[in-house]
C-alpha positions as CSV (number, residue, x, y, z in Angstrom):
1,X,114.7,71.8,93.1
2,X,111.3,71.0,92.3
3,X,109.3,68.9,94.1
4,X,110.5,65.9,93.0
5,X,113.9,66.2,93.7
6,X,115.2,67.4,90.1
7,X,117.1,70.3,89.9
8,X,115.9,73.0,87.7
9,X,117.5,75.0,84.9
10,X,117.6,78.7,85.9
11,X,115.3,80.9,83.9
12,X,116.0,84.1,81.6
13,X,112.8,86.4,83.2
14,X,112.4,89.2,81.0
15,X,109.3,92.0,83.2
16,X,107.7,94.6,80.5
17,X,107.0,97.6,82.6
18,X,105.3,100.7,80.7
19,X,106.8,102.9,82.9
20,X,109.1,103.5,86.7
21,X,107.0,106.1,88.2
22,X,106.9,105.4,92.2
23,X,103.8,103.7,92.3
24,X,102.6,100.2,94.1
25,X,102.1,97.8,90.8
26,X,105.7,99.2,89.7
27,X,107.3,98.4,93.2
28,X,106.0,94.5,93.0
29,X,107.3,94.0,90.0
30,X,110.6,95.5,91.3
31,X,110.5,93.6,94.1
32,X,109.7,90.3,92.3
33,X,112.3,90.9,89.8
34,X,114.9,91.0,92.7
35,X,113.9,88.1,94.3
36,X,113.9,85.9,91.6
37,X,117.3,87.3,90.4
38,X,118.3,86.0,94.0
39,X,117.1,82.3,93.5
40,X,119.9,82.6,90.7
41,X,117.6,83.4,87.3
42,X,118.9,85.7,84.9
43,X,116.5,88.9,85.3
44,X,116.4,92.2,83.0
45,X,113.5,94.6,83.7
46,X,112.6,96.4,80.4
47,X,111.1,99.8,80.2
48,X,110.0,103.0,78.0
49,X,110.8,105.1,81.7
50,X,114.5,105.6,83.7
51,X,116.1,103.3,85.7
52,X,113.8,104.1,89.0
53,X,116.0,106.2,91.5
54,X,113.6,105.4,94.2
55,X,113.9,101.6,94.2
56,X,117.1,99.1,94.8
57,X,117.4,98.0,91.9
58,X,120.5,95.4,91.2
59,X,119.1,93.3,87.9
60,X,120.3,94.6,84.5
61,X,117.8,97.3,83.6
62,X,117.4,98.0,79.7
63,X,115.2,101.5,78.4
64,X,114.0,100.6,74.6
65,X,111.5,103.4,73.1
66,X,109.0,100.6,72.3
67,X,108.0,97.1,72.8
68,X,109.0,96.1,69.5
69,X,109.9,91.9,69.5
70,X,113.1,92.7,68.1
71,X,114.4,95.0,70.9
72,X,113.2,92.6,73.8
73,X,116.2,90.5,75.2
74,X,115.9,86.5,74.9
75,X,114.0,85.0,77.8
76,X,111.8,81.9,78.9
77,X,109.2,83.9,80.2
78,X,108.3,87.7,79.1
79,X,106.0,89.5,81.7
80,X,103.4,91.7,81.1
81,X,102.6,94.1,84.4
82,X,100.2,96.5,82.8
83,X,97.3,96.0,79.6
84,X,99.7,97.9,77.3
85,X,102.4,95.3,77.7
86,X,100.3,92.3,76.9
87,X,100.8,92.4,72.8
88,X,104.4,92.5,73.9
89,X,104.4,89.5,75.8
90,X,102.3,87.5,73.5
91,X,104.4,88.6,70.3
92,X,107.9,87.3,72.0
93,X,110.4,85.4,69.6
94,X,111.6,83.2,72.3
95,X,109.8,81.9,75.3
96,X,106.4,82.1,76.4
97,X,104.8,85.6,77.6
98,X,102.7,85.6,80.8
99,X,100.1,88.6,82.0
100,X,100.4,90.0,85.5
101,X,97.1,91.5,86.3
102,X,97.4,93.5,89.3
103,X,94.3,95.4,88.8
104,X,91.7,94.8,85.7
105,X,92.1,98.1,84.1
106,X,88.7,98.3,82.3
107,X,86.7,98.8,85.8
108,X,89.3,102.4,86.2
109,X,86.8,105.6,85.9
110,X,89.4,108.0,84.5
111,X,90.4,105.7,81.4
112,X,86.3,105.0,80.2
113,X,88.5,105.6,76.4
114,X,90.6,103.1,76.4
115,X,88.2,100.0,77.6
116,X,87.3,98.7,74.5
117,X,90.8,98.2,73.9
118,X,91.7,97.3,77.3
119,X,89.3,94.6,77.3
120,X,90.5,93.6,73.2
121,X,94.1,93.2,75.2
122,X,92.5,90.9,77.8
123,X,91.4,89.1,74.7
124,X,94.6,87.7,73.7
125,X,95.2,84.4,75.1
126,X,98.2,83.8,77.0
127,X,98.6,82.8,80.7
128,X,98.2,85.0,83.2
129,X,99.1,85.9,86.9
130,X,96.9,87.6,89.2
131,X,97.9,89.8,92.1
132,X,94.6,88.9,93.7
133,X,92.2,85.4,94.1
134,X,89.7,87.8,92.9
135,X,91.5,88.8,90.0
136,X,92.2,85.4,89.1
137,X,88.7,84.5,89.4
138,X,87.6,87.8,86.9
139,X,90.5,86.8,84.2
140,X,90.1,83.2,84.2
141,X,85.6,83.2,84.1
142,X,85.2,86.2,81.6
143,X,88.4,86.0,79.4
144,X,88.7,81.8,79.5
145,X,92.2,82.0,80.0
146,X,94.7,79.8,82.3
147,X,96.4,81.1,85.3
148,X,97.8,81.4,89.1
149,X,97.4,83.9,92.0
150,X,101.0,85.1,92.1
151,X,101.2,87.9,95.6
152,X,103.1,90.2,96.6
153,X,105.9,90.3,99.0
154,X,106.9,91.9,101.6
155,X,110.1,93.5,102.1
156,X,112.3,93.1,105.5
157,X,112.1,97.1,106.4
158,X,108.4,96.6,106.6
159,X,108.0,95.4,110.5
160,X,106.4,96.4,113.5
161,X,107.8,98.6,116.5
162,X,106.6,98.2,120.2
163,X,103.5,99.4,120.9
164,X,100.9,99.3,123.9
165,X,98.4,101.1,122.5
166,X,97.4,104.7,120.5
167,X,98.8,107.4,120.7
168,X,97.6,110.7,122.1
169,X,96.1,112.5,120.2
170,X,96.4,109.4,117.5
171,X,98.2,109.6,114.4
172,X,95.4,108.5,111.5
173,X,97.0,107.5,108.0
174,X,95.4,107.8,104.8
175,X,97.4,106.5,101.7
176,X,97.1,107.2,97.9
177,X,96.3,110.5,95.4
178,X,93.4,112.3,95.8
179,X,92.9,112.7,92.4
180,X,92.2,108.9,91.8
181,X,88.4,108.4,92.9
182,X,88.5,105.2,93.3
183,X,91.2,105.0,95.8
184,X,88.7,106.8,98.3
185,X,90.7,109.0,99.7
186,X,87.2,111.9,99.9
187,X,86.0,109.3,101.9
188,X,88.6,108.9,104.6
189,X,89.0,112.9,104.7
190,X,84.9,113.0,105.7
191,X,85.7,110.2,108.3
192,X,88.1,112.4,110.0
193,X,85.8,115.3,110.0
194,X,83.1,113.2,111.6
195,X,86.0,111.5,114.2
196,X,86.6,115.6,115.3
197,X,83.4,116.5,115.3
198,X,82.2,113.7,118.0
199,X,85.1,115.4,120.3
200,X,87.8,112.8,119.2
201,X,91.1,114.3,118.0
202,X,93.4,113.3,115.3
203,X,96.2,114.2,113.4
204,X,95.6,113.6,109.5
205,X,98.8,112.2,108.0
206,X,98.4,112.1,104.5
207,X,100.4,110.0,101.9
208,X,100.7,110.2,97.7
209,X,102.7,110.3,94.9
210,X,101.7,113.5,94.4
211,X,101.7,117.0,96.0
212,X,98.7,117.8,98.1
213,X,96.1,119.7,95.3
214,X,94.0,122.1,95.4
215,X,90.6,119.9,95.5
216,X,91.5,117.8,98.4
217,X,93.0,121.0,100.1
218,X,89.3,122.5,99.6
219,X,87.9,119.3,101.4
220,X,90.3,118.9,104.8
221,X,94.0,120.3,105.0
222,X,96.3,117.4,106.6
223,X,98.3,117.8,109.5
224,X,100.9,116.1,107.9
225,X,101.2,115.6,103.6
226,X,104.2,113.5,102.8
227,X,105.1,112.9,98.5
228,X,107.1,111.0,97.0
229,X,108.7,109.1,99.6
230,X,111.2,106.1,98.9
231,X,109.3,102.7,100.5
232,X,111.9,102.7,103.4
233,X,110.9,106.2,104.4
234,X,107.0,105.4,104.1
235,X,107.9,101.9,106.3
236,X,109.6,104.2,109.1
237,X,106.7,106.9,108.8
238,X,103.8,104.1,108.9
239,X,105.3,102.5,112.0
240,X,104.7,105.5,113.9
241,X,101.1,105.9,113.1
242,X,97.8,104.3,115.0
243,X,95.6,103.9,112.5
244,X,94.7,103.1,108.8
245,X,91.7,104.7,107.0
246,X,92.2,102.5,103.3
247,X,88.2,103.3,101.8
248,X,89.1,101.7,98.1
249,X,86.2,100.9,96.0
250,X,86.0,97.4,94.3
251,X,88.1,99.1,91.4
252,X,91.2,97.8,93.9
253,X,93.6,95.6,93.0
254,X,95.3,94.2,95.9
255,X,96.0,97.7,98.2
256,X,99.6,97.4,98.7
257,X,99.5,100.2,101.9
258,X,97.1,98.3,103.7
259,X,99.4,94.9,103.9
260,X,102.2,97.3,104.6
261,X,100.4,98.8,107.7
262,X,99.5,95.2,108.6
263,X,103.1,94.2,108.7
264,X,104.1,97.6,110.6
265,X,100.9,96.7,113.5
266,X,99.1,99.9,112.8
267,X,95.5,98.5,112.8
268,X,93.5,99.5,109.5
269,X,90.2,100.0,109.1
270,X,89.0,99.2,105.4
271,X,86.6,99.1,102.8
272,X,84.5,95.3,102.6
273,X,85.5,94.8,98.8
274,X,87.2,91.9,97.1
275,X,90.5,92.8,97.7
276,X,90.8,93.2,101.1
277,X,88.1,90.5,102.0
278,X,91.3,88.3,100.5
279,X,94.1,88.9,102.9
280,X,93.0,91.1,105.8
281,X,89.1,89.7,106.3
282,X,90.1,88.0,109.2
283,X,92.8,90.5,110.6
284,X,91.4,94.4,109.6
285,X,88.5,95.6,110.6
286,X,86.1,95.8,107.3
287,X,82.9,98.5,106.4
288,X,81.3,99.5,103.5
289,X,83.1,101.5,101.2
290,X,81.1,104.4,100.7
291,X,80.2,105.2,104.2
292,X,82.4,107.8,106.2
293,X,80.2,107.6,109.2
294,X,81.3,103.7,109.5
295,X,84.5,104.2,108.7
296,X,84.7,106.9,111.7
297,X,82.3,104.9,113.8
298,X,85.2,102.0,113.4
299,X,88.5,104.0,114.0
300,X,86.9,105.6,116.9
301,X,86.1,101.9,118.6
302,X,89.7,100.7,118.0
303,X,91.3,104.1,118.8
304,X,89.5,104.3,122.2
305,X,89.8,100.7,123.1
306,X,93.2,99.8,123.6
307,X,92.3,96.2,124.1
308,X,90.7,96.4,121.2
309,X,93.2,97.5,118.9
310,X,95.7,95.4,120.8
311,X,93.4,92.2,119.0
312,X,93.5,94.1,115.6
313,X,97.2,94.8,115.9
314,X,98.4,90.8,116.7
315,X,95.8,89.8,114.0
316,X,97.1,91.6,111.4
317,X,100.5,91.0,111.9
318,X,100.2,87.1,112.0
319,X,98.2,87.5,108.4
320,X,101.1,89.4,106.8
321,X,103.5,86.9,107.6
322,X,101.9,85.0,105.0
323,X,103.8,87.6,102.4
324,X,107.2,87.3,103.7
325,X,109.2,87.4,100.8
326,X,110.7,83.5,101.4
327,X,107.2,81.9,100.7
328,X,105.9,84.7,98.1
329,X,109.5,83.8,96.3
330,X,108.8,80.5,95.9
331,X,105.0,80.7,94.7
332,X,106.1,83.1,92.2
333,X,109.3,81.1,91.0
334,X,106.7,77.7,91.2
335,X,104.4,79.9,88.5
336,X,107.2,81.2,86.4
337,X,108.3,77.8,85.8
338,X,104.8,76.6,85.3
339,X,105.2,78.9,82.2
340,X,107.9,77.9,80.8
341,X,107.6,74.6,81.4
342,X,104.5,74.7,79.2
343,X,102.4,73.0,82.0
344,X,100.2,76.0,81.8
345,X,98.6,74.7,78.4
346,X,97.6,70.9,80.4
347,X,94.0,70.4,81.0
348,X,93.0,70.5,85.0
C-alpha cells in the first residue's frame, strides 16, 4: 500500500545491465532486482553477459546480443545501471525508462575516449536514480534532470562477529583492483609500508576481481591476495579482519566495501571525499585521499587504541543499519513507482 492506504498494482521492472562480471554496481542491481521481485513485482534482468554464477539469482534472467527496443520484455519501468544502457531505457516501447547512476562515468581516468559521449548520454532526459546524495546533486544541477537517491542494501550474511579489540599482529584490508587508479589502492599499499616502518606490524589482506599483477606486486606483495570471491565468502573473510584502508578519490561512487566492513564492525579508515562524507562521516574515521602518511597515522591510532576502535566499531555499525535491506526495499520500491506513476514529470 502506499501511503494513503490504496493498494498498488505490482510493477513489470525490466534492469538493463551491460554486462555480469563480479563487480559492486552489478551486485546492487542484483540485489535490488531480488528484492523488489520479493515485494511481489514481476522482475527480468536483461543482459549482453551470462547468467552471473556468482550471485543468487531467482528473477527470470534474459541474454539478448543488443539493446534493441524490440528485444526488451514489456515493463513499467526499464532501468538503466550503466551510461551505455541509457538510450535503451529512453527508447522503450512500453513504460517509462529511469537512469541509475552509480558512479558519473565521465570523471573515470581510464575511459578519457568515451566522455564526450558519456556526457551526450547524460544528455538525454529521463529520470534518474542516484546511488549517492552527491550523485543526485551532480545529475540533477549540471544535466537538469529529475530524480531520487535510491541506496544500496545490505544483505543478511553481511554482520558483525564478537570482537573486543584487534587482533595481534592486526589483519589490515584493502579492497578493489590495482589497476584502477582511482580506487587508490597505491595509496593504502604506501600506508602499510609507513605502518611497518614505525615498528607496527600488519598483515596485508588484499581483495579484487582480479589476480594480483605484476605492478602492484612491484609496489608491496600481500600477505594474503584473495580473487574473485562470491559476496558470502568476502562477508566471512571481512569479519575476521581489524581494519579498513578504502583511499578512493572523488571519482567514487558509493564504495560498496566500505559499508560492508561497517556492517561486519571492522573499523575503516577512509578517504574525506563525497561519497563517504555521505554515509560513514559520522561513523569512519575520514583523511585526505592522497596522503599515505594519514592514512597510516590513522590506522595506527585505532589499531593501538582498543577503546578507540571499540567507538569506531559501535559507530559504524549503528550507521549501516540504515541499509538494511527492509528500509532500502521500500525507498527503492517508493521511486520505482514514482516512475511509473508519472509523478516524476510534476513540478516541486
Amino acid at each position: 500500500m502506499d501511503r494513503v492506504g490504496v493498494t498498488r498494482r505490482p510493477l513489470a521492472i525490466v534492469y538493463l545491465l551491460e554486462d555480469t562480471a563480479l563487480f559492486g554496481g552489478v551486485k546492487i542491481v542484483l540485489h535490488q532486482a531480488e528484492l523488489m521481485a520479493r515485494r511481489g513485482h514481476r522482475v527480468t534482468v536483461v543482459s549482453k553477459g551470462e547468467r552471473p554464477a556468482w550471485f543468487p539469482l531467482s528473477t527470470q534472467f534474459l541474454r539478448v546480443p543488443s539493446f534493441d527496443p524490440g528485444l526488451l520484455p514489456a515493463a513499467d519501468v526499464t532501468v538503466a545501471t550503466f551510461w551505455t544502457t541509457i538510450a535503451a531505457a529512453a527508447a522503450v516501447r512500453t513504460g517509462q525508462g529511469v537512469h541509475y547512476c552509480q558512479g558519473f562515468e565521465a570523471s573515470y581516468t581510464h575511459n578519457a575516449a568515451e566522455h564526450p559521449l558519456i556526457l551526450e548520454a547524460y544528455q538525454t532526459q529521463i529520470p534518474f536514480f542516484a546511488l549517492s546524495p552527491h550523485l543526485g546533486v551532480l545529475v540533477a544541477e549540471r544535466f537538469r534532470r529529475r530524480g531520487r537517491v535510491v541506496p544500496p542494501a545490505l544483505a543478511p550474511y553481511w554482520h558483525s562477529a564478537w570482537r573486543s579489540g584487534p587482533g595481534r599482529p592486526p589483519r589490515v584490508v584493502i579492497a578493489n583492483p590495482f589497476e584502477i587508479d582511482w580506487k587508490g589502492v597505491a595509496t593504502g599499499l604506501e600506508a602499510i609500508r609507513l605502518l611497518r616502518g614505525q615498528g607496527l606490524p600488519c598483515r596485508l589482506i588484499r581483495l579484487s576481481q582480479w589476480p594480483l599483477c605484476d605492478a602492484e606486486r612491484a609496489v608491496l606483495v600481500p600477505d594474503e591476495f584473495h580473487h574473485g570471491l562470491k559476496p558470502q565468502e568476502v562477508a566471512r573473510l571481512v569479519r575476521g579482519v581489524d581494519l579498513m584502508l578504502a583511499p578512493s578519490w572523488e571519482q567514487e561512487g558509493f564504495g560498496l566495501p566500505v559499508l560492508e566492513a561497517m556492517a561486519c564492525g571492522v573499523p575503516v579508515v577512509a578517504s574525506e571525499i563525497p561519497a563517504f562524507c555521505g554515509f560513514a562521516g559520522a561513523a569512519a574515521v575520514l583523511v585526505p585521499f592522497d596522503r599515505p602518511e594519514r592514512f597510516a597515522a590513522a590506522a595506527a591510532e585505532l589499531l593501538s587504541d582498543r577503546r578507540r576502535w571499540r567507538t569506531v566499531r559501535r559507530r559504524q555499525l549503528e550507521a549501516a543499519r540504515a541499509f538494511f535491506e527492509a528500509r532500502v526495499a521500500a525507498i527503492a520500491e517508493d521511486a520505482l513507482y514514482w516512475i511509473a506513476e508519472g509523478r516524476w514529470r510534476n513540478r516541486p
